[in-house]
N, C-alpha and C positions, 0 to 999 in steps of 0.2 A: 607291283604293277605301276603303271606309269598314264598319265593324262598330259596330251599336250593341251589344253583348255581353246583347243578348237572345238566348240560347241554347235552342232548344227540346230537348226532356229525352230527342228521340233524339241528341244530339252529349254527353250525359251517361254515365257509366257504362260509357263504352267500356274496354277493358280497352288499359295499354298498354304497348308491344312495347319502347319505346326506354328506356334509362337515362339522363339528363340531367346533366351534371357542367356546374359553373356556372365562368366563364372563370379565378378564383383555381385555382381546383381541379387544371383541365384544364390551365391553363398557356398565355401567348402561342406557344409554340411549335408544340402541339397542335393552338389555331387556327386558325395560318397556315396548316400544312399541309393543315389539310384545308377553309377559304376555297381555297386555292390548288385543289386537284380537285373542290372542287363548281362550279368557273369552266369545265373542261373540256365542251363539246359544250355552252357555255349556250344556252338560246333568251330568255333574258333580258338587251337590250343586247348583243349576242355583238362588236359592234365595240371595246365598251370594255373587253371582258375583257384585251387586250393592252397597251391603253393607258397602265396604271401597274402596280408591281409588286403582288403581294399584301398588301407592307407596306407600301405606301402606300395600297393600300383600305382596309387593317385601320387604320390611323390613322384615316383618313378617316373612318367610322363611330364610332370609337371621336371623334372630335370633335364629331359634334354630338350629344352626350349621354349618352357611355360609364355605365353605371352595371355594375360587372361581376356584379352578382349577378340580371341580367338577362339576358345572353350566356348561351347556353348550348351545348355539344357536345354531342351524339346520340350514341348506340351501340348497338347492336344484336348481341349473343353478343358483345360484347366487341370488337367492330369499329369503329370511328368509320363514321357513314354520313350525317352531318350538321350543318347549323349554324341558331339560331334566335338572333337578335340585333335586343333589344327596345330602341326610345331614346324619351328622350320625342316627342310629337310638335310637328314645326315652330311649326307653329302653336300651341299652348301646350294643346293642347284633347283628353288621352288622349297615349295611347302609341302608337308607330308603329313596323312592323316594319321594320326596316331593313336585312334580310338572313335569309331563310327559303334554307339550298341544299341540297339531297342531294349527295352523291358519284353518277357514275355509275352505276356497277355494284351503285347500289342503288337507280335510280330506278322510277318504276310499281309499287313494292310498298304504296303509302301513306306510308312516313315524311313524306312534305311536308306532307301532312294533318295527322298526328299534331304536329307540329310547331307546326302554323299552330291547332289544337285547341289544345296547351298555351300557347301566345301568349292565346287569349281568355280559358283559362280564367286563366291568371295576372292577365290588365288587371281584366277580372271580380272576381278576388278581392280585388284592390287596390285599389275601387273606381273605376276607372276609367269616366272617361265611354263611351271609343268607344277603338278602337282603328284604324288607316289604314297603308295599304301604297302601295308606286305599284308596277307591275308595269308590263313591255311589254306597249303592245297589240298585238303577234306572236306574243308567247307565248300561246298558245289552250290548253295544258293547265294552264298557272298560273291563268288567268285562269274556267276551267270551275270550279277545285280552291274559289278564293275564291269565286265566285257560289256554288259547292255548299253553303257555309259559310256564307252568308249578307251574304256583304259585296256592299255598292251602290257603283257608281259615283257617285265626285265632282266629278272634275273631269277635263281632258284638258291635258295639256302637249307640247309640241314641243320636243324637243332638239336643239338642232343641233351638231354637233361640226366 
């Protein structure tokens, strides 16, 4: 899916909940841990959540275009309750989200939203053309959360494992 970060001035102004520490800050270890529970109960891919360990996802992301002042950990009173991890994109054309996750025990409150809000508004500020995610097409509440934001379908992939 695809954002041209034309924002209309209701997704402005919202007030917001999370504090954002950027990956130097937070620390690899900080991370891991918490990539590692927002992997619990995914509906995103859920086959390959076992497939390799959490530090080899966390490499894995951090290879195609780690910039760490773009990673970033959520919190919420002081709680980690997420992860927003922006890389450039593939294609050379904007930035691409490469991992938006909540922690369970704090999903449905909005932080994915807020999350996926600070994703545009940061491509946005950085003049970025577009910003592009690939999400499961299983996943039905990720996939409501970006159409609700504004993101258009681009393309369709098959993975086969």
């Amino acid at each position: 899916m695809r954002h041209d970060l034309e924002l209309p001035a209701s997704l402005l102004g919202e007030p917001e909940r999370l504090t954002c520490s950027a990956f130097a800050a937070a620390g690899p270890e900080a991370f891991t841990a918490v990539l590692a529970r927002t992997y619990q109960v995914t509906q995103d891919c859920p086959e390959i959540s076992n497939a390799r360990t959490v530090h080899e996802a966390l490499a894995g992301h951090m290879a195609s275009g780690f910039n760490p002042s773009h990673w970033w950990l959520a919190a919420a009173g002081g709680e980690a309750v997420g992860l927003l991890l922006i890389n450039p994109a593939v294609d050379g054309a904007g930035w691409e989200i490469a991992y938006v996750g909540v922690v369970p025990e704090h999903r449905r409150r909005g932080y994915g939203r807020e999350l996926v809000l600070k994703a545009l508004l940061e491509a946005k500020a950085a003049g970025q053309p577009s910003i592009s995610l690939a999400v499961d097409a299983r996943n039905a509440p990720a996939r409501e959360l970006y159409r609700r934001l504004g993101f258009e379908p681009q393309e369709t992939r098959e993975v086969l494992l």
